[in-house]
N, C-alpha and C positions, 0 to 999 in steps of 0.2 A: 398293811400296804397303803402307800398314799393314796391322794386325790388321784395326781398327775400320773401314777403308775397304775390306777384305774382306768384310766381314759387312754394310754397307751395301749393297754391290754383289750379294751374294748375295741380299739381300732384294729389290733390287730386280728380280733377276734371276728370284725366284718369282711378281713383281708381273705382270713383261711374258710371262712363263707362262702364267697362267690366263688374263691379255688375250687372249696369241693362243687357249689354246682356248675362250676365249668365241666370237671370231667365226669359226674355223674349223671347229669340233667342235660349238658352238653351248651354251645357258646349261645345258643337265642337265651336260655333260661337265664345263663350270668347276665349276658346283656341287661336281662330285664330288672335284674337285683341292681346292677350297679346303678341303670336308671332309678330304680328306685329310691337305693342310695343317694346317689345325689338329689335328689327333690328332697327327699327327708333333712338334706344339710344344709339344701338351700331355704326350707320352711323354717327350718330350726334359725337358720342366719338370719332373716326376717325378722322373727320372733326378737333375738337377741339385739339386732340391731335397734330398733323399735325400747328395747329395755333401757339399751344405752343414753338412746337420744332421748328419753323422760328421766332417768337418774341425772346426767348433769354436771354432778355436784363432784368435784376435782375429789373432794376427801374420800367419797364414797367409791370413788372410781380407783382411786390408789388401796382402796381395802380387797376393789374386784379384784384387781391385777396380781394383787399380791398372793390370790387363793394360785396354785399350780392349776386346777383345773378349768377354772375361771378364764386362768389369763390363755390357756389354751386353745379356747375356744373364741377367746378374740383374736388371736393371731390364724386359726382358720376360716374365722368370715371378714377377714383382713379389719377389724374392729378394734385391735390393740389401738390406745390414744396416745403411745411411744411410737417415732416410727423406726428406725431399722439401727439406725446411727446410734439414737439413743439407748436402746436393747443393747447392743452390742457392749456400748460403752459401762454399762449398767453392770453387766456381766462382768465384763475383767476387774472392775472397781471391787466387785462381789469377792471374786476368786481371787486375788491379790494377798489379801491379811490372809487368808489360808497359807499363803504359800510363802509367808516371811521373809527373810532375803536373800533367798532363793529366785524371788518373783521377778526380778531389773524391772526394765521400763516398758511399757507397752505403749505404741500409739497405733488407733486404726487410723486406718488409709483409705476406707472407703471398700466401696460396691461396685468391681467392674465391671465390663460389659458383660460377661458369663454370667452375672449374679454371684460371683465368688467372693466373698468376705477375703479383702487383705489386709492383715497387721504385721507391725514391725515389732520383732519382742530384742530390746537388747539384752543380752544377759547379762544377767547377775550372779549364778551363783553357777557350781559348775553341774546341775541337774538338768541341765537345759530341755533336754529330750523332754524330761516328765513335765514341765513348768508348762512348756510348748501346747503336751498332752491336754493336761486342764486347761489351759483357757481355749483349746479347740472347743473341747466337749462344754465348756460354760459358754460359749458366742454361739455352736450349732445350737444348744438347747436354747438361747435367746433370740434367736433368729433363724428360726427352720425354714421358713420362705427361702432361704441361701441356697446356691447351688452346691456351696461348698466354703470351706476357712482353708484360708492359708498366711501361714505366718513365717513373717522369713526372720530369720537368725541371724543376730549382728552383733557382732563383738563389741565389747564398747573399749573405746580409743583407752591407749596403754597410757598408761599414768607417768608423768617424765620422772625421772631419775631426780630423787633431792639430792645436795652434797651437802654436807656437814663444813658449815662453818665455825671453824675455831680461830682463836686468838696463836700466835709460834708460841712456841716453844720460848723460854728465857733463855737460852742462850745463842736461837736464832736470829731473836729481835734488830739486833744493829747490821747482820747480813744480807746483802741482799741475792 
């Protein structure tokens, strides 16, 4: 199993935690987990933050980023040194050559007021749906702070009609 499918699992593994002592212990005991919880994320962010601002050094920092669980844990004590735009664009760039050309064009749009991630995917090949699919799931996994991805679908402008130019026919040439 990965790093990052480590640290998924461990979170969700705090989630069905406080579930069960909500309904065994009842809602003062969750309370006091998730209080706990978070002081533990916030000491832990401390910690980490404090790592960041003495490492520094741009090379070392794109080795952190690059670990999945590393970079995780910067995008939850808002510590990533990408900020949103970047991630985003980081990601489609990623998922693109997977997707050969099939892939067309993507340009993001930005962060609107909801925190909704909007891109434009023109397409390119006719898998639209699935191309759409991957680069949802590559932008939500590079920018989970998002309230959500949306990407709108656009056809790309029809291609004009060529005509074939030829020379007449030899026995049309003197006719007009």
């Amino acid at each position: 199993m990965a790093e990052g499918d480590d640290a998924q699992a461990a979170g969700e593994r705090v989630e069905a935690l406080i579930a069960e002592l909500r309904s065994q212990a009842g809602p003062r005991a969750a309370a006091t987990a998730e209080e706990l919880v978070s002081c533990l994320v916030e000491l832990y962010g401390a910690g980490l933050a404090t790592i960041i601002e003495l490492v520094g050094e741009p090379e070392l920092m794109d080795k952190l980023v690059a670990d999945p669980l590393v970079e995780s844990l910067l995008l939850v004590h808002d510590l990533h040194p990408l900020d949103t735009s970047a991630r985003v664009r980081r990601a489609v760039e990623e998922v693109l050559p997977q997707l050969g050309s099939h892939a067309g064009e993507v340009e993001y749009l930005g962060l609107d007021e909801a925190g909704v991630l909007r891109l434009r995917l023109v397409q390119g090949g006719c898998s639209a749906d699935t191309v759409r699919d991957l680069i949802s799931s590559a932008v939500a996994a590079a920018a989970p702070e998002a309230a959500g991805v949306d990407i709108e679908l656009v056809q790309p402008p029809a291609e004009p009609t060529l005509l074939q130019i030829t020379r007449r026919p030899a026995g049309i040439q003197g006719a007009r």
